[in-house]
C-alpha positions in Angstrom: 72.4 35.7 120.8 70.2 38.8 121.5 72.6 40.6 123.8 74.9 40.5 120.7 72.1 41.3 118.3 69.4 43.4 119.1 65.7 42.3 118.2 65.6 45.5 115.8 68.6 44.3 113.5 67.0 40.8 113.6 63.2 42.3 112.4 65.1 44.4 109.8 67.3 41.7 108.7 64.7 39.1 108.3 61.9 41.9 106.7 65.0 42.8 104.1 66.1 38.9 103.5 62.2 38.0 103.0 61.7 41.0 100.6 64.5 40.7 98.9 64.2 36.6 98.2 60.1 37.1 97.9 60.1 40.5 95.5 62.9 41.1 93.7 61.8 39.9 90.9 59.5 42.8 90.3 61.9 45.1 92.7 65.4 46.1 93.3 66.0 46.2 96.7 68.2 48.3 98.4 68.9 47.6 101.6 70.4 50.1 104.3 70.8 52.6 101.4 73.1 55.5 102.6 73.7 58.1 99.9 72.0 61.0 101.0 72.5 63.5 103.4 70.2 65.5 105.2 71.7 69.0 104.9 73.7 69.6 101.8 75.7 72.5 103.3 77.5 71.2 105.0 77.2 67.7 104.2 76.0 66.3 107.3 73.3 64.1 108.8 73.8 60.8 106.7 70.3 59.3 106.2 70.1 55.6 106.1 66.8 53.8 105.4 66.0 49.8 106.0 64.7 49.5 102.5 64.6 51.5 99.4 62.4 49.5 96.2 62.7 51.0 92.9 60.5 49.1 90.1 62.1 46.8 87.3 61.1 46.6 84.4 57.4 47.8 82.8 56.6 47.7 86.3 54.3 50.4 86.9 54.8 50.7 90.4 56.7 53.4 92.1 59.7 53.6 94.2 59.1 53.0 98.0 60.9 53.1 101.5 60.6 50.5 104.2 61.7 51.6 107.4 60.9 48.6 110.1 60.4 49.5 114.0 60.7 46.6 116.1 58.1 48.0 118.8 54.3 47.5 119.4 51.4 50.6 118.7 50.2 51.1 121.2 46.8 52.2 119.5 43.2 53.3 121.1 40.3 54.2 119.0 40.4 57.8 119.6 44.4 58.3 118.7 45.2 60.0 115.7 48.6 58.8 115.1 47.6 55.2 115.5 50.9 54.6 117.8 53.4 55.8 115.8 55.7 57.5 117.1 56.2 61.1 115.9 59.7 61.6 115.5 59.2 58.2 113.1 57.3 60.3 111.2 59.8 63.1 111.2 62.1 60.6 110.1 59.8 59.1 107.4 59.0 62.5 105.7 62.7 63.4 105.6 63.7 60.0 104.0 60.8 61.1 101.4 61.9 64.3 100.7 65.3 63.7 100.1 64.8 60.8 98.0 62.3 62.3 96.1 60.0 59.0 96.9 56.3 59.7 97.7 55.8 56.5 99.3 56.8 54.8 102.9 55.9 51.9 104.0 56.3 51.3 108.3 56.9 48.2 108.9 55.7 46.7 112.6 55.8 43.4 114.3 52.3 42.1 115.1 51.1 41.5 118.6 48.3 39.4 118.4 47.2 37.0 116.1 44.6 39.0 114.3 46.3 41.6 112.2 44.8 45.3 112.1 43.8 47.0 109.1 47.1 49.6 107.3 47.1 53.4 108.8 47.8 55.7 105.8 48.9 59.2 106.7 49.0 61.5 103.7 51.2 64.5 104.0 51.0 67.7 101.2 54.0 69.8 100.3 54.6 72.9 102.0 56.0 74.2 98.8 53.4 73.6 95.9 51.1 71.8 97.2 50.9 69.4 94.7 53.2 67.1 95.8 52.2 64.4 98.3 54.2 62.0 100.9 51.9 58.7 100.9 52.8 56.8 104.6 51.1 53.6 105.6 51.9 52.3 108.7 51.3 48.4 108.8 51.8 45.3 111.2 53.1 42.1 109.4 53.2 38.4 110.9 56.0 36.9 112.4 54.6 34.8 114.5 51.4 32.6 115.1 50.0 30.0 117.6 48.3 28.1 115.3 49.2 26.8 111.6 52.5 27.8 111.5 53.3 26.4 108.0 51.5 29.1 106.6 53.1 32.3 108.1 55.6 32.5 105.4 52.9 32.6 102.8 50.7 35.3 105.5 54.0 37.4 105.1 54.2 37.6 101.7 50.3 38.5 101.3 50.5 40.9 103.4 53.8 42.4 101.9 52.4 42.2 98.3 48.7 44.3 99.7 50.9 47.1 101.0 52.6 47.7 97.9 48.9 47.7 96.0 48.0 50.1 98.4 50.6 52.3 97.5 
């Protein structure tokens, strides 16, 4: 089963299944959204994000991307970049600027079963400097050792405080 499908599809499937059944009543949720290139001239460099919310609605939310990574931080007190990765970051900030969307959510498996707090990385246009990319970098549970009926509910609270951060 994995040799056929590799543990990243099956993270970013089942992060885009859960969000889609557990938020779209508040979101529309577009999933492996391809309608952007990076350079316009020529057209080349087809960006495709996991996730791309856009509120319904009243909703005074604003739009997000979800990119997941199915890979452990490695994370230290002293780094910086709290594990990620930088050309993730690259990638983040161009999926922002092209989409006009000021906020990214990273999505990580969790390694243990204590979850550590969101990393928020703010990043302020070159351009005008009024403009800023909002990133949080987050794990979310998939697993647990111990009462198991409540991961799905864990998931969803966890899901539903990154998007208030935002």
């Amino acid at each position: 089963w994995c040799l056929l499908f590799p543990m990243e599809y099956i993270f970013e499937d089942f992060i885009s299944g859960f969000i889609q059944d557990r938020f779209s009543d508040h979101w529309n949720v577009e999933y492996q959204k391809q309608n952007l290139w990076l350079t316009n001239s020529p057209n080349a460099f087809l960006m495709k994000h996991d996730l791309f919310l856009t509120p319904k609605g009243n909703n005074s939310k604003r739009s997000v991307i979800i990119d997941t990574k199915y890979k452990i931080r490695e994370m230290n007190i002293d780094d910086k970049k709290k594990g990620i990765n930088q050309p993730d970051m690259y990638q983040m900030v161009s999926y922002a600027y092209r989409n006009g969307c000021n906020n990214v959510i990273l999505l990580y498996p969790n390694a243990t079963e204590n979850l550590n707090e969101p990393n928020q990385f703010k990043i302020m246009s070159g351009f005008s400097g009024k403009n800023e990319i909002n990133i949080l970098a987050a794990d979310v549970p998939i697993w647990t050792s111990n009462e198991i009926g409540n991961l799905e509910q864990a998931l969803a609270d966890r899901l539903n405080n990154l998007f208030e951060l935002l």
